[in-house]
N, C-alpha and C positions, 0 to 999 in steps of 0.2 A: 137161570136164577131170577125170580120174581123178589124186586126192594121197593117197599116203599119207604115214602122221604115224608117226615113229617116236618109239614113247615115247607111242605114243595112249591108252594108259587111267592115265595122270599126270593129273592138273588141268587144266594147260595144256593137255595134248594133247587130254584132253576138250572144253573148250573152245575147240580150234580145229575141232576134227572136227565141232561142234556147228554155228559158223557157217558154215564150208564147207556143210555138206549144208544149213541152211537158205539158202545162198547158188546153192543150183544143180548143186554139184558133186559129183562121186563120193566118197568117204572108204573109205580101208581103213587099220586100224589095229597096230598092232603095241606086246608089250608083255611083261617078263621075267614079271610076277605074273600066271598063268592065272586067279587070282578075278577080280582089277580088271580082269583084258584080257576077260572072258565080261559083266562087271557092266557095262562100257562098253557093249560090242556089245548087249547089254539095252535098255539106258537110250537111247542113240542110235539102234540099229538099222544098226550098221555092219557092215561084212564084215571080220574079223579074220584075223590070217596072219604067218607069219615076217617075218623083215625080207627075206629074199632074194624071197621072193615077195610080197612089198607092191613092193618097189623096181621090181623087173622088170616089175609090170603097172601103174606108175606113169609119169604127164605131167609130174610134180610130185613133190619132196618136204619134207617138213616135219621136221626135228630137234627133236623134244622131250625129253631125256634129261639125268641129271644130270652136271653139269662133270664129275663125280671119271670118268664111265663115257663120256665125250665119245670119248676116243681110240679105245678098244675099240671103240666102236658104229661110229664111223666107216672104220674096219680093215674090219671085217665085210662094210661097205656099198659101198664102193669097188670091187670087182671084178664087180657087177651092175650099175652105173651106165651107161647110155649118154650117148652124145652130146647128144643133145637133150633131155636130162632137165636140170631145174631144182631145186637142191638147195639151202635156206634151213634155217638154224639159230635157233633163238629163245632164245639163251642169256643170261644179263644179263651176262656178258664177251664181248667179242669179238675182242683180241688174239689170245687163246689158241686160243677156237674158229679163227678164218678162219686160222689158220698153221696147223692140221690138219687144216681139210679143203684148202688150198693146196697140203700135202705129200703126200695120199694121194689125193685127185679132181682124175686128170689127164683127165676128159670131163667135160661135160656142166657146167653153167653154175651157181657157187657163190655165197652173198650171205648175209652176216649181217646178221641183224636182232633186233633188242629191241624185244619189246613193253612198252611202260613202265606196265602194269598185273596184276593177280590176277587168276585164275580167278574173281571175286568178281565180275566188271564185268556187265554187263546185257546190254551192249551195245560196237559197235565207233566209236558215233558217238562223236566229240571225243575217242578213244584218241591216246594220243600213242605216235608212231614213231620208233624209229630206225634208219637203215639206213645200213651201212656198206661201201659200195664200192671195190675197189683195183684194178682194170683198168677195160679198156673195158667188153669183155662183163659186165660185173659193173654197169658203171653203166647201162650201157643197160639190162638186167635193172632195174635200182634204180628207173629213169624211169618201167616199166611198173608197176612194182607200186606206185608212188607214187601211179601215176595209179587204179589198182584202190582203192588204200585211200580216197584224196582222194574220189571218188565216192561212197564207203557213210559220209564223214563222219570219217574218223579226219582225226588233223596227223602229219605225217611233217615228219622231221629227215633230212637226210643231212649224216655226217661220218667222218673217218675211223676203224678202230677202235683208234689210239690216243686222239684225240679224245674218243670216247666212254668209252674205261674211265678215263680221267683226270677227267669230269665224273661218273660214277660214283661214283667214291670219294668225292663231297660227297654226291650225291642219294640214293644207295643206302648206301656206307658209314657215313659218317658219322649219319646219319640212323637205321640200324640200330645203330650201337653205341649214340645216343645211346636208343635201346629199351631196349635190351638190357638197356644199367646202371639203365636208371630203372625195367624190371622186376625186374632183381636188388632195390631198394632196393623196392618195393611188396612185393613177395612177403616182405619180412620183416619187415612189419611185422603186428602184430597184430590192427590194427582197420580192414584192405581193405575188409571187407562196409560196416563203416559207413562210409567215408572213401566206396566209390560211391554210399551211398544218400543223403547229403548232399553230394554233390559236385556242381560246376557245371559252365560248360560246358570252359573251357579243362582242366578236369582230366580230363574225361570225353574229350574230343583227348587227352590223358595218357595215359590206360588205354587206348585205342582205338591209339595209336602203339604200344607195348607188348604188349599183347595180339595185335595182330595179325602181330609178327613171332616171337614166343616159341612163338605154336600153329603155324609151321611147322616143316619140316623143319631142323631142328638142322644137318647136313651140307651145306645152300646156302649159310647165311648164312656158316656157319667157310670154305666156299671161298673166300665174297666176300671175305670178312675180310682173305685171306691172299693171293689172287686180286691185288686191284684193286691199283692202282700209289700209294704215299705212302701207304697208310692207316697205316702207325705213324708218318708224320712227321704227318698228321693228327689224330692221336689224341693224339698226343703235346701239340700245339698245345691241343685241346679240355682237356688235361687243367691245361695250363700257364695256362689262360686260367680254368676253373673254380676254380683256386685261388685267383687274383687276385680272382674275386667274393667267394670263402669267405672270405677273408682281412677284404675291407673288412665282411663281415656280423658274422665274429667280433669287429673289432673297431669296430665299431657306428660308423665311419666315416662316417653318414647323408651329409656333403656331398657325398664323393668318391664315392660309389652313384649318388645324382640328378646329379651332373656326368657322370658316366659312360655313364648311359643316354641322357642329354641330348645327347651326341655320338652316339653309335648311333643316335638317334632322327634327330636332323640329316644325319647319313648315309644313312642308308635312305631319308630322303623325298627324297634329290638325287639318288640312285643311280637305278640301273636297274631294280630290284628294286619289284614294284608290289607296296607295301603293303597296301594296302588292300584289292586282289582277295583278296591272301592272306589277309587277315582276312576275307574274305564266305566263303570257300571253305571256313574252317575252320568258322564257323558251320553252311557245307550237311552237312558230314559231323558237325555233333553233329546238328542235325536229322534224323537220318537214324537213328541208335542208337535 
């Protein structure tokens, strides 16, 4: 199988081209930056090309490209496509993407999917998936490539892509705002260097949440931001509910603090929500720094 990746010399795109071709298959890549599109083809050993001639000598394709330049790309791509080509997005939205390649790819068989990890991963074993189906042909696509991923070790989700940008705006939004402000609030304080050289482990999960979304690209996270569906009625909530803790801190409240936590704690161990993996989990990632 010949895929090419549009948007191949990105992170992700690298890293898709990277397991593809250790996976068996052909890679040809495509990319606006002639340095990063030459430094790929380097590093990989791919065959680099327009996007009209990556599509047209393609089995397969792969959308790597940022949301703001989603529409665009997809314009471009739409009038090479045939029939029996297969064309996946890997955007972290999927409303938005699958309702424009729905409106512009009338051949050839379309399917959103999130990979719910960084270019940082190792590996594709125990990745977790999502794939977002809205016809037939699209689920039957979903079944096959469930079955491709389940084999090399990943977990695939299928749901739909409202489904998905709606649990989004917890996993990804909320998650990133809650970075965002807590690197706003590190970065101004004075004594960083020493707060990490004596710092433990939950804090060093801190810096590591933080740090790892501030060194990306600035222009994904404001799409998300602005993108995903309720994130200012979520944010709004985050903000209404940290006041409430400020509130009983300022005023040194100590009972209604340990009542408080004492219900969140009792909730979490009834709920669904597995405590305790998530405490092992976060330990593997400070082990890991």
């Amino acid at each position: 199988m010949r895929v090419a990746i549009i948007g191949g010399s990105g992170n992700m795109g690298r890293w898709f081209a990277d397991f593809l071709l250790k996976d068996g298959k052909e890679v040809i890549i495509t990319g606006r930056n002639q340095r990063k599109l030459l430094e790929a083809k380097q590093q990989l050993g791919v065959e680099v090309a327009t996007n009209a001639e990556a599509v047209k000598s393609a089995d397969a394709i792969l959308i790597s490209v940022p949301i703001a330049n989603f529409e665009e790309v997809i314009q471009q791509l739409h009038p090479y496509i045939s029939p029996e080509q297969v064309i996946i997005d890997i955007a972290s939205i999927k409303v938005f993407t699958v309702e424009i390649m729905h409106k512009y790819i009338k051949t050839g068989t379309t399917l959103g999917v999130h990979p719910m990890f960084g270019p940082g991963a190792r590996d594709i074993a125990k990745q977790n998936f999502v794939l977002t189906p809205t016809n037939e042909a699209e689920t039957a696509l979903s079944q096959k490539i469930r079955g491709y991923l389940e084999t090399r070790g990943a977990r695939v989700t299928v749901m739909t892509p409202q489904e998905h940008d709606e649990m989004m705006s917890v996993i990804l939004g909320l998650s990133h705002f809650i970075a965002i402000v807590s690197a706003d609030i590190l970065l101004s304080l004075d004594n960083l260097k020493q707060l990490e050289a004596i710092g433990g482990s939950t804090y060093k999960v801190l810096l590591t949440l933080a740090g790892s979304v501030i060194s990306e690209e600035p222009e994904l996270y404001a799409t998300l931001q602005m993108s995903l569906p309720n994130m200012a009625n979520i944010e709004k909530l985050f903000q209404e509910r940290a006041k409430i803790w400020s509130d009983l801190v300022k005023n040194k409240d100590r009972q209604e603090f340990v009542s408080r936590m004492n219900i969140l704690k009792d909730r979490l161990e009834k709920g669904d929500l597995d405590f305790q993996k998530a405490y092992e989990n976060m330990y593997k990632i400070v082990e890991g720094l």
